[in-house]
C-alpha positions in Angstrom: 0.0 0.0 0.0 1.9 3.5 -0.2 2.0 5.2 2.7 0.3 8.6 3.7 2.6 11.7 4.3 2.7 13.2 8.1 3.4 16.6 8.6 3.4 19.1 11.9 0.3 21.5 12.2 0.8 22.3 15.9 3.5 22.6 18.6 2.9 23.1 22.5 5.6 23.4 25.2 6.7 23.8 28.6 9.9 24.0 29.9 12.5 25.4 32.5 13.6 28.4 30.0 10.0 29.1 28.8 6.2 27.8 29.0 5.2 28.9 25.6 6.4 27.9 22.4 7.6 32.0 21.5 9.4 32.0 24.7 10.8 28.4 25.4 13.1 29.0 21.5 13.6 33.0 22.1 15.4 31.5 25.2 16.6 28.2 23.4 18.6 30.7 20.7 20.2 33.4 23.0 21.5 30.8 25.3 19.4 30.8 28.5 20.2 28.1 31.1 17.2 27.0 33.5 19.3 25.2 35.5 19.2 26.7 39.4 18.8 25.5 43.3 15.5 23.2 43.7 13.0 24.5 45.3 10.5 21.9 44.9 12.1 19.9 48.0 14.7 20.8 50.4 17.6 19.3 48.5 20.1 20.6 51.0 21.9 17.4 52.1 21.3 16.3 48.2 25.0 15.4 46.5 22.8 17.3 43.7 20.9 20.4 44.7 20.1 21.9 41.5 17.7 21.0 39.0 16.3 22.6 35.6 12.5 23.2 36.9 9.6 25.0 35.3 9.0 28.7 36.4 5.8 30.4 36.9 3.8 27.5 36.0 0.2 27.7 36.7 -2.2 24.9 35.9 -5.1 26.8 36.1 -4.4 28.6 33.0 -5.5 25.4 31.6 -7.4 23.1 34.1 -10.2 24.2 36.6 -8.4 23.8 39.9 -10.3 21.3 41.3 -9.7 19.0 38.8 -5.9 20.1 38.5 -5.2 18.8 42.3 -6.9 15.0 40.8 -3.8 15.4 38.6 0.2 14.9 39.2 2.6 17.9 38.0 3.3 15.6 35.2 -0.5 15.7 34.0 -0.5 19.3 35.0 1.9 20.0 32.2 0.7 17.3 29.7 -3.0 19.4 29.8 -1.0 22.3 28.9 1.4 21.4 26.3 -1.6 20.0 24.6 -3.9 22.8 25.1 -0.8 24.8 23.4 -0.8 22.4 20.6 -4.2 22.3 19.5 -4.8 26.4 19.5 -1.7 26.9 17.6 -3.2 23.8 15.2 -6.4 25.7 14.6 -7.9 22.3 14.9 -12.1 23.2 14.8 -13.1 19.7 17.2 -16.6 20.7 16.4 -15.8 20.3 13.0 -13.8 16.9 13.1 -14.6 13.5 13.1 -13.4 13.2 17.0 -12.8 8.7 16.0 -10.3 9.8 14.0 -8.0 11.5 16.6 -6.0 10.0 18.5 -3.6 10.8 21.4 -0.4 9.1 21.8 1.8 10.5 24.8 4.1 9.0 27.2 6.6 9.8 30.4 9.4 7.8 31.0 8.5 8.0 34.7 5.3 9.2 35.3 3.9 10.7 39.0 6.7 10.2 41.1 6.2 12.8 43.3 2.7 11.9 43.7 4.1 8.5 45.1 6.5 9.8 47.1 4.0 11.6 48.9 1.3 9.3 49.3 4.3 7.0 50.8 4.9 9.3 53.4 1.6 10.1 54.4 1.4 6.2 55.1 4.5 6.0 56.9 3.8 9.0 59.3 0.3 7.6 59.4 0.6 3.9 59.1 -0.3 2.8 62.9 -3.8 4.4 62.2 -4.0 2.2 59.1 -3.8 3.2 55.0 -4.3 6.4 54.4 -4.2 7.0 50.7 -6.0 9.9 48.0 -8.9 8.2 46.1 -6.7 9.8 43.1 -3.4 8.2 44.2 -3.1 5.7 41.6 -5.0 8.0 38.7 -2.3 10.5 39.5 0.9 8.3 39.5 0.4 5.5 36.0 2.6 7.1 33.7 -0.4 6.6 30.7 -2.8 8.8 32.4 -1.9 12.1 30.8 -2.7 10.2 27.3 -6.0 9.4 29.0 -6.8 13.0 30.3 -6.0 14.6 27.3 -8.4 12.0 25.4 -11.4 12.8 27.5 -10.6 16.7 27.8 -11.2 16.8 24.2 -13.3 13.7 23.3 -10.8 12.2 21.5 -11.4 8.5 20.6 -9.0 7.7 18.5 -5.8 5.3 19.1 -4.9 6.4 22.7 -2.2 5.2 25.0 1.0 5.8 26.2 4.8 5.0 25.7 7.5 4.3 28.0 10.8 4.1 27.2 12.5 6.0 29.9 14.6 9.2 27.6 13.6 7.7 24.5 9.8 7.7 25.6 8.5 11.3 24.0 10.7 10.0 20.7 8.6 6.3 21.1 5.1 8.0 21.3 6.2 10.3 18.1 7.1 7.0 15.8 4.3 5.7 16.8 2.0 8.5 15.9 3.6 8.5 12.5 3.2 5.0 11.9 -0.7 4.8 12.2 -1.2 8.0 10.2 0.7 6.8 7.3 -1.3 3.8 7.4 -4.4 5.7 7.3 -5.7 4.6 11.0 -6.3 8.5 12.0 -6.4 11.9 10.6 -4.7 13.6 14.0 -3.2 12.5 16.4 -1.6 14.5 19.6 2.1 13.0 20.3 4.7 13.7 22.9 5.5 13.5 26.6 5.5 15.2 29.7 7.8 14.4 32.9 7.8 16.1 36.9 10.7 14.2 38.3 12.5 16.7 40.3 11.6 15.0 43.7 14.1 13.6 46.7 13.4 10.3 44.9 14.3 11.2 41.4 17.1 13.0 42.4 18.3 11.0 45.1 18.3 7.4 42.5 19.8 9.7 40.0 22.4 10.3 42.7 23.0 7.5 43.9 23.7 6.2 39.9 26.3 8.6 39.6 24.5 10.1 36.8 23.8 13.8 37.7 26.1 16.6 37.7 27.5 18.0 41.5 29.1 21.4 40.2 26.4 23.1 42.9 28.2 26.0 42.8 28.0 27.0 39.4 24.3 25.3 38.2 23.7 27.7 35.1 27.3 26.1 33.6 26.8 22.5 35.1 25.3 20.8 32.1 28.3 21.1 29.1 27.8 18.5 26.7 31.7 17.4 24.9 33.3 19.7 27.5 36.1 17.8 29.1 34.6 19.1 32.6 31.4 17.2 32.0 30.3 15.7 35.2 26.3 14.1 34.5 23.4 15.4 33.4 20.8 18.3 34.9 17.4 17.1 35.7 14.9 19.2 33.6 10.9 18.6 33.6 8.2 20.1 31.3 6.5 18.6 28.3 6.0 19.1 24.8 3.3 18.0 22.5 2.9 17.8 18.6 0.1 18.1 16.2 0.7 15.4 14.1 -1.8 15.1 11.0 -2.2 13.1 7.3 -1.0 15.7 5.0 -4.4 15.4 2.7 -6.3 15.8 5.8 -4.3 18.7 6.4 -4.3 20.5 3.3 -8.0 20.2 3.0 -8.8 21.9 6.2 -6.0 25.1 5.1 -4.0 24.2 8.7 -0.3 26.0 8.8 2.6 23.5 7.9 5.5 23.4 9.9 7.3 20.8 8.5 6.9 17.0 7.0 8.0 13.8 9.6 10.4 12.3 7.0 11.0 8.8 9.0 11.7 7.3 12.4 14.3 5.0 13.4 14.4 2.4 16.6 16.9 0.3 18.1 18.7 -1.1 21.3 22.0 -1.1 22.6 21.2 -4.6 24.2 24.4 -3.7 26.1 23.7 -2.0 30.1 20.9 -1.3 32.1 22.2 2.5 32.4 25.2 3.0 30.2 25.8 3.8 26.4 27.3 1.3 24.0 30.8 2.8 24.4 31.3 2.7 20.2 27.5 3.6 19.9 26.2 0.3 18.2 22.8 1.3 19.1 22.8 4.6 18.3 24.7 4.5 14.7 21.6 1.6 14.0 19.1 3.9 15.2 20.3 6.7 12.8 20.6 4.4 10.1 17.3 3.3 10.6 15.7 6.4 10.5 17.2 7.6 7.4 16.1 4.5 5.1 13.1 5.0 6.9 12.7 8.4 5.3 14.3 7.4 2.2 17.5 10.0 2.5 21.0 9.5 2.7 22.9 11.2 5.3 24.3 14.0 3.1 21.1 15.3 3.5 20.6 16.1 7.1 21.9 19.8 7.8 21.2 19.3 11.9 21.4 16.7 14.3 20.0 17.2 18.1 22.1 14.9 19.9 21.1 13.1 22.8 24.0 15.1 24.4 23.4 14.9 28.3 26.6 16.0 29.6 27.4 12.5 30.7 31.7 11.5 30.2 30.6 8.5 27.9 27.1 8.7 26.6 28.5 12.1 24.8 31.4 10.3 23.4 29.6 7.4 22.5 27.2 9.4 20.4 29.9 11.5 18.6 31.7 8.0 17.5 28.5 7.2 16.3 27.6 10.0 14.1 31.0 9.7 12.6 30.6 6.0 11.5 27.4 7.2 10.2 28.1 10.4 8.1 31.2 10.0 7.3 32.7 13.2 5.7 30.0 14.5 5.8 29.7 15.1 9.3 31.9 17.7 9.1 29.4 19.8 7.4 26.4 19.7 9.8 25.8 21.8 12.6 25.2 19.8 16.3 24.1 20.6 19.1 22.9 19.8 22.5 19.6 21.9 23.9 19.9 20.3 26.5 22.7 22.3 27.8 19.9 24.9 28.7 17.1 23.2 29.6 18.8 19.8 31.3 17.3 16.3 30.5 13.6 16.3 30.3 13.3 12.4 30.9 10.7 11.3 29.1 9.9 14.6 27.5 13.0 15.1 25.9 12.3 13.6 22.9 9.0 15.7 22.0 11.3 19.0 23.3 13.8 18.6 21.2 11.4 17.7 18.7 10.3 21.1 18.8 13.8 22.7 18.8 14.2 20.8 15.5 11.0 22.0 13.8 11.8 25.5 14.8 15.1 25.4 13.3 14.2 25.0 9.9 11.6 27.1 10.3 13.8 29.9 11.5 16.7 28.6 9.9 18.7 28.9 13.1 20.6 26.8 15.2 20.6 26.4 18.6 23.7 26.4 20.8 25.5 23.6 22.9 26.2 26.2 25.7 29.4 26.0 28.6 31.9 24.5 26.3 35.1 26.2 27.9 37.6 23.1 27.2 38.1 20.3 25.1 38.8 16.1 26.7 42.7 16.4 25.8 42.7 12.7 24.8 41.5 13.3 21.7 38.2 11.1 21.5 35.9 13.5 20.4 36.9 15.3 17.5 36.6 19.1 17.5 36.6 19.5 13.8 33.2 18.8 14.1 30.4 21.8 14.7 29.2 22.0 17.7 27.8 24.7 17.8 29.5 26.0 21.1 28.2 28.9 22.9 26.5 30.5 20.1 23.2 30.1 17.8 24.1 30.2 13.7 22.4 31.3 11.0 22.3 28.6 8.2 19.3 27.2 6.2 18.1 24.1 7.5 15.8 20.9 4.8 16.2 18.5 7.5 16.8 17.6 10.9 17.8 14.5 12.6 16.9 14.5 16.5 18.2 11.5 18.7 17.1 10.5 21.9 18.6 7.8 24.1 16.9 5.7 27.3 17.7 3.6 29.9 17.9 0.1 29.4 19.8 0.8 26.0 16.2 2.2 24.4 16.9 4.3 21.0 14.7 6.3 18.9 15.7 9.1 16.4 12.7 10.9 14.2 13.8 13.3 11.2 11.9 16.3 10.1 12.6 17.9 6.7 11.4 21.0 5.3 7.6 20.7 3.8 7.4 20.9 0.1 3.5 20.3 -1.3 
């Protein structure tokens, strides 16, 4: 059967340098960090005490309040991004056959603070027997924000969520894209949302060795293929995508942002936590993706890394994109957003998805920010662009975006520039 075209109608985000689309790339392009000190617990006798957390963020912009305290932060944010997404669609749902939209959104975690404190209420409480919010479990299952979304809108469509730990947002995106091209739904909403910045998602992070500890310089903590990289920051937020059959589009006059070329998916089959040190996984995952989309590599202008700051998951992707590209690597710009707005989790992939759409809309790339030294044992190789410190102009057909999870999970999606 040939295939339907997918392209990008609508874009919704909320992050730690912006809760708006406008604002979240103004930020992403002059170089704002979001890292700073938590203040969602007291971190204080945390190895990590800094975090990249969502400002100003308030639900009720979007969600009567009383049904925003049945909801974790992590719903709390889905709502929004989604909300986001579908205005800047100009989706009419009165107008729509509501079957034929679907919702397909995942976190790689889901409502871990909402189970952190339903846990302590039991332990302080626990000689007077369970104690426990009728919504406890509603809030916490990490496939709950695809099922508010669905009924906030009467969606009824394909529905449910992805988990993939960093790969998730990525997961839920390929999937999207799979069941429009073959016809099953007109729209559907993909992406992910994650609120893990709790003494139990920082503390396990901890005590894995996996986030930074430079707590007295946060802002320049997270600097991805700087020899001084010490882990990743922990970011939350979401980001959602408008994800629609190009005919379908077309017919109701919707804004194009840009086509969803292929997807790719692999695994490292390697570590529970760690990389493939020469990137197996992630140079199959890329070549996936681009016979996927029918392209070959000398047609990619940007790749989002993964990039989280981490001494070998940055290496490990930089070997890989090598192997892949070849010479050609040499001639595309890099970078790593997450430098500003630290590691999403499960949202990354559908953030960074969004940084990707924007740059070839805006024809601008987004910096890797902190680079002040290069490893000195000559691993990564610094002929390669970066993009340290500073946004470039260039014009940008296509974007490659990589995302990376736990438990060697890989997914890369590619967005190229729409021509009807």
């Amino acid at each position: 059967m040939e295939l339907k075209r997918v392209v990008v109608t609508g874009l919704g985000a909320i992050t730690p340098i912006g809760n708006t689309v406008p604002e979240f790339w103004e930020n992403l392009v002059n170089g704002v960090s979001g890292a700073g000190p938590i203040t969602h617990f007291d971190a204080s006798l945390f190895k990590t005490q800094f975090a990249c957390e969502v400002k100003d963020f308030d639900p009720t912009l979007y969600i009567d309040r009383k049904e925003a305290r049945k909801m974790d932060l992590y719903t709390q944010f889905a709502i929004g991004v989604a909300i986001q997404a579908v205005a800047d669609s100009g989706l009419d749902v009165e107008k729509e056959d509501l079957n034929r939209i679907g919702v397909i959104f995942g976190a790689g975690i889901g409502g871990i603070r909402t189970f952190e404190e339903e846990a302590g209420n039991y332990a302080l409480h626990h000689e007077t027997g369970p104690r426990f919010n009728p919504f406890f479990i509603p809030k916490m299952i990490s496939d709950i924000a695809a099922g508010q979304i669905s009924i906030l809108y009467g969606f009824h469509g394909p529905n449910y969520a992805t988990c993939s730990a960093c790969a998730t947002s990525t997961n839920a995106i390929a999937d999207a894209f799979n069941l429009l091209r073959l016809g099953k739904a007109n729209v559907i909403l993909s992406g992910g949302s994650e609120a893990a910045i709790a003494a139990c998602g920082v503390g396990g992070f901890n005590a894995m060795h996996a986030l930074s500890t430079r707590n007295d310089s946060p802002k320049t903590a997270s600097r991805p293929f700087s020899a001084s990289r010490d882990g990743f920051i922990m970011g939350e937020g979401g980001g959602c995508l408008v994800l629609e059959e190009l005919e379908h589009a077309k017919a109701r006059g919707a804004r194009i942002y840009a086509e969803l070329a292929g997807v790719g998916m692999s695994a490292d089959a390697y570590h529970l936590t760690a990389s493939h040190p020469e990137g197996l996984g992630a140079k199959l995952v890329m070549r996936n993706a681009l016979e996927d989309a029918g392209m070959k590599p000398e047609a990619i202008d940007y790749i989002n890394v993964h990039g989280t700051s981490t001494p070998v998951g940055d290496l490990s992707e930089v070997k890989a994109i090598l192997e892949v590209f070849g010479g050609h690597a040499y001639k595309l710009n890099i970078s790593s957003t997450k430098s500003m707005t630290g590691h999403l989790l499960g949202a990354a992939g559908a953030v960074e998805a969004i940084v990707s759409i924007l740059a070839i809309q805006n024809g601008i790339i987004p910096p890797t920010i902190n680079h002040d030294e290069n490893d000195n044992d000559g691993q990564i190789d610094y002929r390669l662009n970066f993009t340290f410190n500073k946004a470039q102009k260039r014009n940008v057909e296509a974007v490659l975006s990589n995302t990376f999870g736990f438990g060697g999970h890989n997914a890369c999606v590619i967005f190229k520039k729409y021509v009807g």
